[in-house]
TIMARSE-357751 format. One record per residue (C-alpha): residue number from 1; residue in one letter; x negated, z, y negated. Coordinates in Angstrom, 3 decimals, decimal comma. Example, Ala and Ser with C-alpha at 12.3 -4.5 7.8 and 13.67 -1.06 7.14 Angstrom:
# residues 2
+-----+------+----------+----------+----------+
| pos | code |        X |        Z |        Y |
+-----+------+----------+----------+----------+
|   1 |    a |  -12,300 |    7,800 |    4,500 |
|   2 |    s |  -13,670 |    7,140 |    1,060 |
+-----+------+----------+----------+----------+
//
This chain:
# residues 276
+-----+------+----------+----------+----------+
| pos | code |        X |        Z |        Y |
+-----+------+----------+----------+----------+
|   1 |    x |  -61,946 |  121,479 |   87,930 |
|   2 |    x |  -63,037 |  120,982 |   84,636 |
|   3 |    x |  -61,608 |  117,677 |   82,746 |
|   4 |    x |  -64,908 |  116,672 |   81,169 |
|   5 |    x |  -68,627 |  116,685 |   81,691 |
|   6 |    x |  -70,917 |  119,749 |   80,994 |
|   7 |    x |  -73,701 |  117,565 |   78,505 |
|   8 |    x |  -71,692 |  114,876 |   76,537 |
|   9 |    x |  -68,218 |  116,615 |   77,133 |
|  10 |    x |  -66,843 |  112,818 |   78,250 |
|  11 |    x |  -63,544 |  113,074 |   79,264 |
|  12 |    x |  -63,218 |  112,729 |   82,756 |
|  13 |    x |  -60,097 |  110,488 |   84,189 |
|  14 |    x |  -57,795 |  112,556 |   86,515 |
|  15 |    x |  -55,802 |  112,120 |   89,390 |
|  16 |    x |  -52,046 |  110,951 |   88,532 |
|  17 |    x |  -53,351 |  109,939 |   84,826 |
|  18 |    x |  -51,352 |  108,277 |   82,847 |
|  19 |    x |  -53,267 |  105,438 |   80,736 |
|  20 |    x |  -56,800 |  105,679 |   82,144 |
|  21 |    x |  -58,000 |  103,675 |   79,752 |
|  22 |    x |  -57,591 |  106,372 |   77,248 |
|  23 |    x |  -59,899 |  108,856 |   78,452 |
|  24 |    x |  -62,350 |  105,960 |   80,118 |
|  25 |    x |  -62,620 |  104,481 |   76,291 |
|  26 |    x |  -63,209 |  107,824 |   74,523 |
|  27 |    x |  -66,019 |  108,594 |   77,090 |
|  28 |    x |  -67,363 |  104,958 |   75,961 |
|  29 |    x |  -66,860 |  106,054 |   72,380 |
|  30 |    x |  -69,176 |  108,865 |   73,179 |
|  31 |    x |  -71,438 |  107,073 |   75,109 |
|  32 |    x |  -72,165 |  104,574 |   72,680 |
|  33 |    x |  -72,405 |  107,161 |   69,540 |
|  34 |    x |  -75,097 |  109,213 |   71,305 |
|  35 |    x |  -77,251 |  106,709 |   73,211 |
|  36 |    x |  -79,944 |  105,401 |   71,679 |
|  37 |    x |  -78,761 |  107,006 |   68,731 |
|  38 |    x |  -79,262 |  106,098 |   65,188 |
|  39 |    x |  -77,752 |  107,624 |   62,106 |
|  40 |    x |  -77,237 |  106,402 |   58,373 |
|  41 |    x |  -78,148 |  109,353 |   56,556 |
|  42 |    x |  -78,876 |  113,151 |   56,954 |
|  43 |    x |  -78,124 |  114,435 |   54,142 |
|  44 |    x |  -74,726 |  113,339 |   52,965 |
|  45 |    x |  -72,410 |  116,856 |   52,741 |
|  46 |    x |  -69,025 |  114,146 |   52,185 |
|  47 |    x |  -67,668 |  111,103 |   54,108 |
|  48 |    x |  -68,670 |  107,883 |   53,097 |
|  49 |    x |  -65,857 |  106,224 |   51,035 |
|  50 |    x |  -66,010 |  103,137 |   53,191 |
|  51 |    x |  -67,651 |  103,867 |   56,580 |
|  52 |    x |  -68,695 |  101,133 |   59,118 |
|  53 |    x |  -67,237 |  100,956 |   62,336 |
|  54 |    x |  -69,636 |  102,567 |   64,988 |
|  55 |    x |  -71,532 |  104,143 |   62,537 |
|  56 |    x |  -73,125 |  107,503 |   62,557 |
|  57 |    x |  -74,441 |  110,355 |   60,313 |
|  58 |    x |  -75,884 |  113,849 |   60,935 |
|  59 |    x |  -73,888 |  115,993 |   58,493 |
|  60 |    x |  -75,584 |  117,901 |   56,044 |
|  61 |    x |  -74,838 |  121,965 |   55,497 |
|  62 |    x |  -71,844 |  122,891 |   53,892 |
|  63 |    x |  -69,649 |  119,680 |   54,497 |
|  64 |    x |  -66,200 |  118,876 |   52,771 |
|  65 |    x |  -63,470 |  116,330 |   53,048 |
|  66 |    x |  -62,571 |  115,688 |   56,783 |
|  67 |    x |  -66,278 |  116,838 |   57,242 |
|  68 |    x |  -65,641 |  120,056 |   56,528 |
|  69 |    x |  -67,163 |  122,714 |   59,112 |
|  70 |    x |  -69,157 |  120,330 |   61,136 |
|  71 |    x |  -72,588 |  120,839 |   59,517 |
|  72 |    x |  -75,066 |  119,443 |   61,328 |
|  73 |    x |  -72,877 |  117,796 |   63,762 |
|  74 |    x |  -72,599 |  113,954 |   64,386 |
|  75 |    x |  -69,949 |  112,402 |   63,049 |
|  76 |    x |  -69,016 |  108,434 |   64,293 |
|  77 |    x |  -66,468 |  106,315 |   62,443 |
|  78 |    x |  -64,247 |  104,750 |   65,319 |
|  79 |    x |  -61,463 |  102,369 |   64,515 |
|  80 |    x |  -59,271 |  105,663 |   65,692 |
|  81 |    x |  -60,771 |  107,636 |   63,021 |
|  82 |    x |  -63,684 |  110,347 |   62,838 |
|  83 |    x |  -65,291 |  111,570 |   66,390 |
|  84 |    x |  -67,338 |  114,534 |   65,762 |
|  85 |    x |  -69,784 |  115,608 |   68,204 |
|  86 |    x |  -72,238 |  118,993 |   68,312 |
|  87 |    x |  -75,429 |  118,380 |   69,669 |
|  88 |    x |  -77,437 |  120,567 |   71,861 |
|  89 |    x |  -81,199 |  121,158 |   71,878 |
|  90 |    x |  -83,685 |  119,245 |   72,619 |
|  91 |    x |  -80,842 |  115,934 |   71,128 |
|  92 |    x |  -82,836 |  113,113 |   69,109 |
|  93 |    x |  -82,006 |  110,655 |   66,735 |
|  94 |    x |  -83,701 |  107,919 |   64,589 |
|  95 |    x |  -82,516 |  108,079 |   60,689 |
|  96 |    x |  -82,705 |  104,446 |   59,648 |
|  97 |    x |  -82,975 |  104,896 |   56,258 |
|  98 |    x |  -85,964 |  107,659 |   56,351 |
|  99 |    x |  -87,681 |  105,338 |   59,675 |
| 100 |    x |  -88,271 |  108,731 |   61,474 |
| 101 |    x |  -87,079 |  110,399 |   64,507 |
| 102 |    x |  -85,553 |  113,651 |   64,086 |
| 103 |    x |  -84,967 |  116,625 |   66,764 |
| 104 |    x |  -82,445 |  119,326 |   67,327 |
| 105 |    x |  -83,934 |  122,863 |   67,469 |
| 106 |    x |  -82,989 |  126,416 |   66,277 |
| 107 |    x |  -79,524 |  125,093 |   64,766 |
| 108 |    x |  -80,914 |  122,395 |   62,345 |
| 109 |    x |  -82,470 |  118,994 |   63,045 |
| 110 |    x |  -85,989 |  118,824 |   62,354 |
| 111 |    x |  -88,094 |  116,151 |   61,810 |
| 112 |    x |  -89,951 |  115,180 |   65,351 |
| 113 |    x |  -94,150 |  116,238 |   65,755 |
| 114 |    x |  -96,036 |  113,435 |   64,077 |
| 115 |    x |  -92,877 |  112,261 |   62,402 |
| 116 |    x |  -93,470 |  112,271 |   58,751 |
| 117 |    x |  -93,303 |  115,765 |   57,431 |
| 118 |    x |  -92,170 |  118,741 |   59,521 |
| 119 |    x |  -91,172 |  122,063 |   57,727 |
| 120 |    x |  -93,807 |  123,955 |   60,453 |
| 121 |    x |  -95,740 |  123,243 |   63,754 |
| 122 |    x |  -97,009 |  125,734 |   65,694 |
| 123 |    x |  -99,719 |  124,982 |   68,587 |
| 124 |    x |  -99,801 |  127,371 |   71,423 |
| 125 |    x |  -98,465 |  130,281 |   69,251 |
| 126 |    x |  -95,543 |  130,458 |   66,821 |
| 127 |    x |  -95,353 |  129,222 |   63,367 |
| 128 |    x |  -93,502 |  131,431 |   60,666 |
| 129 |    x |  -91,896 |  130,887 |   56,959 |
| 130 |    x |  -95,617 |  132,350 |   55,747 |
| 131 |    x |  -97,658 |  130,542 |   58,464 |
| 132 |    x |  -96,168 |  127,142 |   58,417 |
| 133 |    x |  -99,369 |  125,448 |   60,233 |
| 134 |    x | -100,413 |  128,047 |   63,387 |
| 135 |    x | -103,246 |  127,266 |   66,074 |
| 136 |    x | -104,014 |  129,455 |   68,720 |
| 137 |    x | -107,348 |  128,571 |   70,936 |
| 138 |    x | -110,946 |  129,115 |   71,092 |
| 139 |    x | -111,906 |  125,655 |   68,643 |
| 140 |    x | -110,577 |  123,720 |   66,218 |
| 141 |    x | -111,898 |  120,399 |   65,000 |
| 142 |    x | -111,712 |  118,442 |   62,368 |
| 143 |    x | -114,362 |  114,821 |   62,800 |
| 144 |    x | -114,615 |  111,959 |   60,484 |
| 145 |    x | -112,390 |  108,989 |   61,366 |
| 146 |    x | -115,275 |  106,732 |   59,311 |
| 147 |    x | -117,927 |  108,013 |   57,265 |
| 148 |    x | -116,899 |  110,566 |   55,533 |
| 149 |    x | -114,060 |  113,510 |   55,847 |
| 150 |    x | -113,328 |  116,623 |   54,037 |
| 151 |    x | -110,964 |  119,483 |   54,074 |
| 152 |    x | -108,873 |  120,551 |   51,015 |
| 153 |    x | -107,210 |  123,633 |   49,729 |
| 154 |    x | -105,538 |  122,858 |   46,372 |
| 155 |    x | -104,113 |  126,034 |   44,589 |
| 156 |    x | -101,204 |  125,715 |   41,821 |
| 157 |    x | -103,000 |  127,035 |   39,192 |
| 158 |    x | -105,935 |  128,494 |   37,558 |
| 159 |    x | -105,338 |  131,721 |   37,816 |
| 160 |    x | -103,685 |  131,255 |   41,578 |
| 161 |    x | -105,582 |  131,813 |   44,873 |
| 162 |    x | -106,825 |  129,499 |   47,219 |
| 163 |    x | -109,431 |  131,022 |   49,746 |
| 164 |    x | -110,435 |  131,013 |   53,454 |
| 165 |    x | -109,917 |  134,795 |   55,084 |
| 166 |    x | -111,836 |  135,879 |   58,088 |
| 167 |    x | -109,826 |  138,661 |   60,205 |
| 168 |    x | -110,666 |  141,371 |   62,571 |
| 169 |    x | -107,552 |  142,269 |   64,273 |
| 170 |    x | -105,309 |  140,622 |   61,727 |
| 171 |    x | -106,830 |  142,659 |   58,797 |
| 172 |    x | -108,628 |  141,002 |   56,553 |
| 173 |    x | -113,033 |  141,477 |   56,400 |
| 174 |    x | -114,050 |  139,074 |   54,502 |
| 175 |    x | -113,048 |  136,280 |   52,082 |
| 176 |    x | -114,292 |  133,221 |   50,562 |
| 177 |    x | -112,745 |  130,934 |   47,688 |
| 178 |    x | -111,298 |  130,913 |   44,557 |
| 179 |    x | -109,779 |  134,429 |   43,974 |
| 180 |    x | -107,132 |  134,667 |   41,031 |
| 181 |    x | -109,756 |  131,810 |   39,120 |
| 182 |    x | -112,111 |  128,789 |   39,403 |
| 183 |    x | -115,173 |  131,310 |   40,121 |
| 184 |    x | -116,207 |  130,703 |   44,046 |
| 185 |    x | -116,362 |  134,246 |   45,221 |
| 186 |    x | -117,368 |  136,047 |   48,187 |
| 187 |    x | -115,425 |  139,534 |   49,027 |
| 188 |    x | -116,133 |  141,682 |   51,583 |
| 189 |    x | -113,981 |  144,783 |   52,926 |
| 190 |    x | -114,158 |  147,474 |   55,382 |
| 191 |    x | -110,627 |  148,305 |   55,783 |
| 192 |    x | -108,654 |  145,203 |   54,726 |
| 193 |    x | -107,433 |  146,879 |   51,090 |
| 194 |    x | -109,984 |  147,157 |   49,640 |
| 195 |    x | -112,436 |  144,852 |   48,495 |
| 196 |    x | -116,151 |  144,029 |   46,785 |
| 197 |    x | -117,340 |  140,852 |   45,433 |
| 198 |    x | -120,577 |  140,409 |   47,052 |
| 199 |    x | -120,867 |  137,157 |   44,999 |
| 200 |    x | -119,877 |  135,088 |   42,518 |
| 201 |    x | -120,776 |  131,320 |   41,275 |
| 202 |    x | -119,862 |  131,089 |   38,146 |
| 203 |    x | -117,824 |  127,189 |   38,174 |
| 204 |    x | -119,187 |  126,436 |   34,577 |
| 205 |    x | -122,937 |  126,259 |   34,872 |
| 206 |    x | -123,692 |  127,325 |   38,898 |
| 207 |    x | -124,577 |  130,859 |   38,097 |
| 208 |    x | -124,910 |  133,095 |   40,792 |
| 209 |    x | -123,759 |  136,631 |   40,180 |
| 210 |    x | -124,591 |  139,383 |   43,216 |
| 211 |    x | -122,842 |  142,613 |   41,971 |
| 212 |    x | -121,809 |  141,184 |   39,116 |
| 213 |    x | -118,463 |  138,785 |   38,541 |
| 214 |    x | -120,498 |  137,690 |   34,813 |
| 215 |    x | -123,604 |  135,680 |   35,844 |
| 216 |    x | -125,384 |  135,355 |   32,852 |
| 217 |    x | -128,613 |  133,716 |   34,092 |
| 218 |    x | -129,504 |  131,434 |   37,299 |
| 219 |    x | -129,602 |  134,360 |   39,511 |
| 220 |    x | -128,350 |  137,711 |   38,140 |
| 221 |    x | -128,620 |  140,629 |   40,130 |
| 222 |    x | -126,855 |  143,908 |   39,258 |
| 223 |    x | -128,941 |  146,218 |   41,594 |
| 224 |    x | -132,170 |  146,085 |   43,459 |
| 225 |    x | -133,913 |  143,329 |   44,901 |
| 226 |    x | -135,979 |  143,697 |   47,588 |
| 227 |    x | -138,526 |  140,564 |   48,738 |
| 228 |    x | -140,266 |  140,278 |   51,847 |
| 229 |    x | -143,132 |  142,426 |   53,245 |
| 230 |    x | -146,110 |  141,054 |   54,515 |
| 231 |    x | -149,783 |  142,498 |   56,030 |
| 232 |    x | -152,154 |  140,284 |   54,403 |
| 233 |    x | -153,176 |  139,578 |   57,792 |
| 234 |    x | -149,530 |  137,479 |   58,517 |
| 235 |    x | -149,296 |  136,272 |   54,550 |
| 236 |    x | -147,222 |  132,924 |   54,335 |
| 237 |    x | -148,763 |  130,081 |   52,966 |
| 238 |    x | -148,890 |  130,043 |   49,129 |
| 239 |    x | -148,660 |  126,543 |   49,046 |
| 240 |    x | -146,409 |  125,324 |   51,379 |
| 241 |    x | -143,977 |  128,505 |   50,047 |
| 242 |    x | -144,432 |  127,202 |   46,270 |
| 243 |    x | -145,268 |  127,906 |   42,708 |
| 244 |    x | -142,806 |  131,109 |   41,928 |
| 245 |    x | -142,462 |  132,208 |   45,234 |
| 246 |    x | -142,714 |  136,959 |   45,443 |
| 247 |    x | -143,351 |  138,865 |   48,037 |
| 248 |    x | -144,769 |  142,491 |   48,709 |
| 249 |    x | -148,256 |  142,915 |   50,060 |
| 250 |    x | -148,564 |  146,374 |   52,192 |
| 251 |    x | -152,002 |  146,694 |   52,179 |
| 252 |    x | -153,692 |  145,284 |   49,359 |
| 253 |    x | -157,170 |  146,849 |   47,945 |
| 254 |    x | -155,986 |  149,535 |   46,230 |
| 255 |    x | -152,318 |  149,828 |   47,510 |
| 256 |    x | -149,500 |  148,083 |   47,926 |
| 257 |    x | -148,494 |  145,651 |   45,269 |
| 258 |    x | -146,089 |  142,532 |   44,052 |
| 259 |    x | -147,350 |  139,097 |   44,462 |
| 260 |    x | -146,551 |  135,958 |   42,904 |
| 261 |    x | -147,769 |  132,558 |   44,548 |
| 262 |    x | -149,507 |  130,210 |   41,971 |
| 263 |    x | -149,045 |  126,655 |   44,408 |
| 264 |    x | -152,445 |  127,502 |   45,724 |
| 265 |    x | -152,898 |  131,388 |   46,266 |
| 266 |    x | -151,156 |  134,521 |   46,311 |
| 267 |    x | -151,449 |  137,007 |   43,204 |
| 268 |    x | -151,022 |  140,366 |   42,278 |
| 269 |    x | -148,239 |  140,835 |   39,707 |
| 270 |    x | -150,268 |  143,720 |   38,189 |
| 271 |    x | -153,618 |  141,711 |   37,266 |
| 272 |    x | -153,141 |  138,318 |   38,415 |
| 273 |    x | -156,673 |  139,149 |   40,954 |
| 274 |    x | -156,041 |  136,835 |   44,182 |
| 275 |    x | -154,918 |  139,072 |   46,844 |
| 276 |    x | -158,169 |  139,860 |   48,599 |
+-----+------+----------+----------+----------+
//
């Protein structure tokens, strides 16, 4: 028969015991260290100079004094001296000082889920030291508590990253943000090394590059650019597409041709004619 219990390790008081009251109280001692338990501080590596009785503390790594060896124990000043006690998973306790409830896990305590700030959370799959923040499931959602809500990804520095990447397999397709600058910049890749800007907005004046990382106009194209092809027979309207607006015309009087609308009508590029 074992002489104390499997979870709190209180001393259990025998038969033929002499003084009882000894191992009753130091189960007590326990009792009232871990229950409902709150603790001064977790980050102290040293005794307090002038401890409290009853008082507790989670003991930070690499302890000295009379501390020494009992990282991330708890330690309780009793009028009989120090009581040390290791804690098992799944243990909690409230650190006045910080008002926040923290949790035993992996070796360390950790602050609790929804608990101020937590070193990672992982939901339905496992966070890492890269992936601090991991969701696994078919949605997630982000909604406006009020009017308004946005999402933010704040890089250190100009010429750091911070960008959205879109994965097939865990290898990366496709990328959007700012790559290695303040440009906005859309990559694209085939095999996950390699990669093309397929376009670039230029964060000074809103230029948009395709092919090109140096907008120099509005739109600047390095390449061909093809518009859309129309029959006159299905043309758009010239009005309600707008002033500016170029298409291709397949089978305009004398072949096919570029047209431009005027607000009004569609015209050939080559002698302004209204496409018949």
């Amino acid at each position: 028969m074992t002489d104390q219990t499997a979870n709190l390790t209180l001393p259990y008081i025998l038969a033929s015991q002499n003084d009882k009251h000894v191992s009753f109280n130091a189960a007590m001692d326990v009792l009232d260290s871990v229950t409902q338990l709150i603790v001064a501080s977790r980050t102290l590596a040293a005794p307090p100079a002038s401890p409290a009785i009853g008082t507790s503390w989670i003991i930070a790594t690499s302890p000295t004094g009379d501390w020494a060896g009992r990282g991330q124990q708890i330690a309780t000043w009793l009028a009989s001296g120090w009581q040390f006690l290791a804690p098992k998973p799944g243990w909690r306790a409230w650190v006045a000082p910080e008002n926040l409830e923290v949790v035993f896990s992996g070796g360390v305590w950790v602050v609790s889920v929804g608990q101020g700030q937590v070193t990672k959370l992982g939901i339905k799959t496992p966070a890492d030291a890269t992936n601090v923040l991991a969701v696994s499931g078919p949605a997630v959602l982000f909604t406006a508590e009020a009017s308004n809500h946005s999402v933010k990804i704040n890089k250190a520095s100009t010429s750091a990253s911070g960008t959205l990447s879109f994965q097939t397999a865990y290898s990366t397709r496709a990328e959007i943000g700012l790559a290695g600058n303040d440009k906005l910049t859309f990559k694209i890749s085939a095999n996950g090394s390699s990669f093309s800007d397929a376009m670039v907005i230029d964060q000074t004046n809103g230029a948009v590059g395709i092919g090109t990382g140096s907008p120099s106009c509005a739109l600047h194209v390095s390449g061909p650019v093809r518009v859309g092809q129309y029959a006159k027979a299905s043309l758009p309207s010239a009005a309600t597409t707008g002033a500016g607006a170029t298409i291709y015309v397949t089978d305009e009087v004398g072949g096919a041709v570029l047209a431009f609308s005027d607000g009004t009508a569609w015209r050939r590029v080559t002698d302004r004619a209204v496409v018949a």
